[in-house]
C-alpha positions in Angstrom: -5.4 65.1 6.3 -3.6 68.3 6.7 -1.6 67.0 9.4 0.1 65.0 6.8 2.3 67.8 5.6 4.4 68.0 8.9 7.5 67.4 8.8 8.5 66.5 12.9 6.9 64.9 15.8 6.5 61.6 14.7 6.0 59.4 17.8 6.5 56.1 17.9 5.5 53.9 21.5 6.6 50.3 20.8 5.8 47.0 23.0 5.5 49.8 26.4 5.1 48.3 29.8 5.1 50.3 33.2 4.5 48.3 36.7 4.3 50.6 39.6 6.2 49.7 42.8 7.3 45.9 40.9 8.3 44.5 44.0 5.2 45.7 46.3 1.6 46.4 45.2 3.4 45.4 41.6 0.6 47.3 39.5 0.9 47.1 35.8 -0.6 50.6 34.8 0.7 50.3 30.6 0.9 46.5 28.9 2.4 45.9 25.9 1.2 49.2 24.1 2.7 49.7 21.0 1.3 52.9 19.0 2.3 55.0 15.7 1.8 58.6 15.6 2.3 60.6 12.3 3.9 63.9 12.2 1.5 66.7 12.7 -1.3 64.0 13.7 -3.9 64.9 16.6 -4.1 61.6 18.2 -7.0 61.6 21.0 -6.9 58.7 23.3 -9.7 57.7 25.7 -10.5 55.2 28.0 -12.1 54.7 31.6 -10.7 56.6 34.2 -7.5 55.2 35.8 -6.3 52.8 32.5 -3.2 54.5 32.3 -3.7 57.1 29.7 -1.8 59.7 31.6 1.2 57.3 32.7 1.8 57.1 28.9 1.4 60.5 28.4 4.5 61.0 31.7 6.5 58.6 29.8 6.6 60.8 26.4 7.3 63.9 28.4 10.0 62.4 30.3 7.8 62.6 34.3 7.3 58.5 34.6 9.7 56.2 33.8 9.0 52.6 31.9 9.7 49.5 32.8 10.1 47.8 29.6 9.6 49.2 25.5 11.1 51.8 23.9 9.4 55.1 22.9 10.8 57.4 19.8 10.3 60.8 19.0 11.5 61.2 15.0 13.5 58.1 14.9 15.4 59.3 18.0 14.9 57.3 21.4 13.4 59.0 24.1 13.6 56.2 26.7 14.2 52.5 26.1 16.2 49.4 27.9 19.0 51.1 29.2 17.5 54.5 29.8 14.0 54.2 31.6 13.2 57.9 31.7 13.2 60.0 28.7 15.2 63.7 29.5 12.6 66.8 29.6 12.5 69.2 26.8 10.8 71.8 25.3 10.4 69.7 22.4 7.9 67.7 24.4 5.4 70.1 25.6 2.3 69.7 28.6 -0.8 71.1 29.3 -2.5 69.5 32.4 -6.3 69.9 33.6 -5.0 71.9 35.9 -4.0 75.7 35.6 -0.3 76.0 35.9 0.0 79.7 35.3 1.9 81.7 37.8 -0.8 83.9 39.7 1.8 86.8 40.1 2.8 87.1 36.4 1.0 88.7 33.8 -0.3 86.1 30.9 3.0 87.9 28.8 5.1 87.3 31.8 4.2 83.5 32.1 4.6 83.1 28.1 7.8 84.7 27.9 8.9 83.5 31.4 10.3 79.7 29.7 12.7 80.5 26.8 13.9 83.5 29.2 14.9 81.2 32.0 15.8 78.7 29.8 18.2 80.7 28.1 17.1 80.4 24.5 15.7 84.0 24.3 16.9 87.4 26.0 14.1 89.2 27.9 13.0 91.5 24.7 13.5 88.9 22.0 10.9 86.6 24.4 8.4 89.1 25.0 8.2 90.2 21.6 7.5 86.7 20.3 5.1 86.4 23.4 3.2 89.0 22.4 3.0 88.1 19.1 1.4 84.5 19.6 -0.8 86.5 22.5 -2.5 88.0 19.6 -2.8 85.1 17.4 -4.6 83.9 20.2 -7.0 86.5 20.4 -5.5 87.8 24.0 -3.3 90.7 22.2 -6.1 92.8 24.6 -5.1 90.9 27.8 -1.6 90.2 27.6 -1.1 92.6 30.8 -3.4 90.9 32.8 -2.9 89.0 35.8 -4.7 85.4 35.4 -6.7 85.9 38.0 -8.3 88.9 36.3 -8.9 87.0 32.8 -11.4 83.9 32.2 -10.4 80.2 32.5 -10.8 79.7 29.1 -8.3 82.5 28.8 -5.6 81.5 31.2 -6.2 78.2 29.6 -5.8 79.5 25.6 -2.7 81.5 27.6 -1.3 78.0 28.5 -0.8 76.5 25.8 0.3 79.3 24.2 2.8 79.5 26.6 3.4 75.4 25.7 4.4 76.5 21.9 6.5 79.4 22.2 9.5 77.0 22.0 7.9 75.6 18.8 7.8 72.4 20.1 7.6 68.6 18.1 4.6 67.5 20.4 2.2 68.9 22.5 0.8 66.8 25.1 -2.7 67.3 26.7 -4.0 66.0 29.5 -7.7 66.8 29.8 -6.9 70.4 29.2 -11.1 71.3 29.1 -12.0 68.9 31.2 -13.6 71.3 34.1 -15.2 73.7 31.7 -18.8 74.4 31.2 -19.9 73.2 27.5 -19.8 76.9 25.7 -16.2 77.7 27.5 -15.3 74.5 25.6 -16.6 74.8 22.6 -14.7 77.8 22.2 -11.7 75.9 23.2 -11.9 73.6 20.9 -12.2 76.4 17.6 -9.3 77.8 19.4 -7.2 75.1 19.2 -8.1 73.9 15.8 -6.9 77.8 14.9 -3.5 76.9 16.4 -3.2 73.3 15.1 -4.2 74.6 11.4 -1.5 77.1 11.9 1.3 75.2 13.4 0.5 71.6 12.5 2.1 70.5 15.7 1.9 66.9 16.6 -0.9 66.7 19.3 -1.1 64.2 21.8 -4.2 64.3 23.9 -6.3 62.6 26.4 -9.9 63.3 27.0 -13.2 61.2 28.7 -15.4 63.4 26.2 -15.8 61.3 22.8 -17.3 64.0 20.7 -14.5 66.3 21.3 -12.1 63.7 20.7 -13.9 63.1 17.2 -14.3 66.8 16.8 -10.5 67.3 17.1 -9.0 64.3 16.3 -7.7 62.5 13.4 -7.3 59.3 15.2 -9.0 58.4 18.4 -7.0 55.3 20.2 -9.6 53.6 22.2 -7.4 52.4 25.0 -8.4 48.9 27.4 -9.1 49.1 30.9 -5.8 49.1 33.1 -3.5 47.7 32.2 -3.2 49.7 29.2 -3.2 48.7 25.3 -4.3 50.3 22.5 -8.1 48.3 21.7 -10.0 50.1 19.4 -8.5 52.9 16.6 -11.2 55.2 14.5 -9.9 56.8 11.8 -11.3 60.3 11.7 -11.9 61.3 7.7 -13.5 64.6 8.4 -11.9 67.6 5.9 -10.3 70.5 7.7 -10.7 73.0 8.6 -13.4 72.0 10.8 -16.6 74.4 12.4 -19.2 73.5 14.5 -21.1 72.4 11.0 -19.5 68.8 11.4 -21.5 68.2 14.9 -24.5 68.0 13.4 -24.1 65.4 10.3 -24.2 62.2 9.8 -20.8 61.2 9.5 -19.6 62.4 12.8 -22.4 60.6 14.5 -21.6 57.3 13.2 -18.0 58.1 14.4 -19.1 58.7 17.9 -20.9 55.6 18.1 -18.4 53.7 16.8 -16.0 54.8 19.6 -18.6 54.9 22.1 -19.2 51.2 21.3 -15.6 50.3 22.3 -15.2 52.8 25.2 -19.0 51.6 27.0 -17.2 47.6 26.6 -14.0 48.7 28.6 -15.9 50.7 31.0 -18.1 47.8 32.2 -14.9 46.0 32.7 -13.0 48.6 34.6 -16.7 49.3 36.8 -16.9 45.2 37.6 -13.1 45.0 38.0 -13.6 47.8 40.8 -16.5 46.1 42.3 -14.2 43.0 43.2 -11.6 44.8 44.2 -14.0 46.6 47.2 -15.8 43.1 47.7 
């Protein structure tokens, strides 16, 4: 795969346990999860709602602590026995499902706004590089407009663009499309294959939708019911570049229902699991 030529963002989640509140409710969210990503890998994970996708994803970014494991990013530990929150950084970047744009700032304004405040660029040097990735985007046209005045897969596109600016090792995605109607997120998805062909950033990202995580992905980690661990992984041989061509053959069908096999299994567990709980 492409991917493979990176040379950064190698992530490495070995033996990782998180118990919420351990001496209350004492829910174990993440069990034992051990995982290898490659540099410049786009490693999807699914799995039914509330398995504790995201609380891995809080751990790499530095949000969540753990309670036991160690996770390392390039050989370098973010968070292990004697430090059970990894420090923030702008080498670990997020994009939630949510838009966390600031309404009052242009999209130029909230690209630049980071390495400004931040202190890694002056105010010039930031918008100029802003601007620059705004039009690799395809929002050169809209870089003076207000969110509120662009669509949501624009503010969204804007968002992650804001997310590499600092050329991060990772970027992290947390349902990023989730909300969208199926043609906003198809266009989505070529736009972030444009980026990820052009950066070969190391993406980490969590979706319920299995052919986007196929379409994207070079892995997909099929994760169990809560308490997390990795249960199922499908390789993804598909060639990039990808298009839209791919949907339609054989090979990413099989794919899909390989991963759907393994998905449907720990979704009847989490549904019957909730059942007893409100019984």
């Amino acid at each position: 795969m492409q991917a493979a030529t990176a040379t950064k963002g190698a992530i490495s989640i070995r033996n990782v346990t998180k118990i919420y509140d351990p001496e209350g409710v004492n829910v174990m969210a993440v069990d034992d999860c051990s995982l290898e990503i490659a540099p410049g890998e786009v490693c999807m994970i699914v799995g039914p709602s509330g398995c504790g996708k995201t609380t891995l994803l809080n751990a790499i970014a530095g949000f969540h602590s753990i309670t036991s494991g160690e996770i390392y990013l390039d050989g370098e530990m973010l968070c292990g026995p004697d430090k059970p929150i990894a420090d923030q950084g702008a080498d670990r970047m997020v994009v939630f499902q949510n838009g966390a744009l600031f309404p009052w700032k242009t999209l130029l304004e909230n690209v630049a706004y980071g390495p400004i405040v931040q202190g890694i660029m002056g105010k010039k040097e930031a918008r100029d590089k802003a601007q620059d990735i705004l039009a690799e985007a395809g929002l050169a046209d809209f870089s003076m407009k207000f969110p509120g005045e662009v669509s949501s897969g624009m503010s969204r596109r804007a968002e992650i663009v804001r997310a590499l600016i600092n050329d991060p090792k990772v970027l992290l995605l947390d349902e990023p499309y989730r909300a969208m109607d199926a043609l906003t997120k198809s266009i989505m998805h070529e736009s972030l294959l444009e980026v990820y062909d052009r950066t070969k950033v190391t993406i980490f990202f969590i979706t319920h939708d299995l052919e986007e995580a196929i379409f994207l992905g070079d892995r997909v980690v099929v994760m169990t019911t809560r308490p997390a661990k990795t249960k199922k992984i499908v390789n993804v041989a598909i060639k990039r570049p990808r298009d839209y061509t791919v949907l339609s053959s054989e090979e990413f069908r099989l794919l899909v229902a390989e991963a759907k096999g393994a998905v449907h299994e720990e979704a009847i567990k989490a549904f019957e699991a909730g059942e007893r709980e409100l019984a």
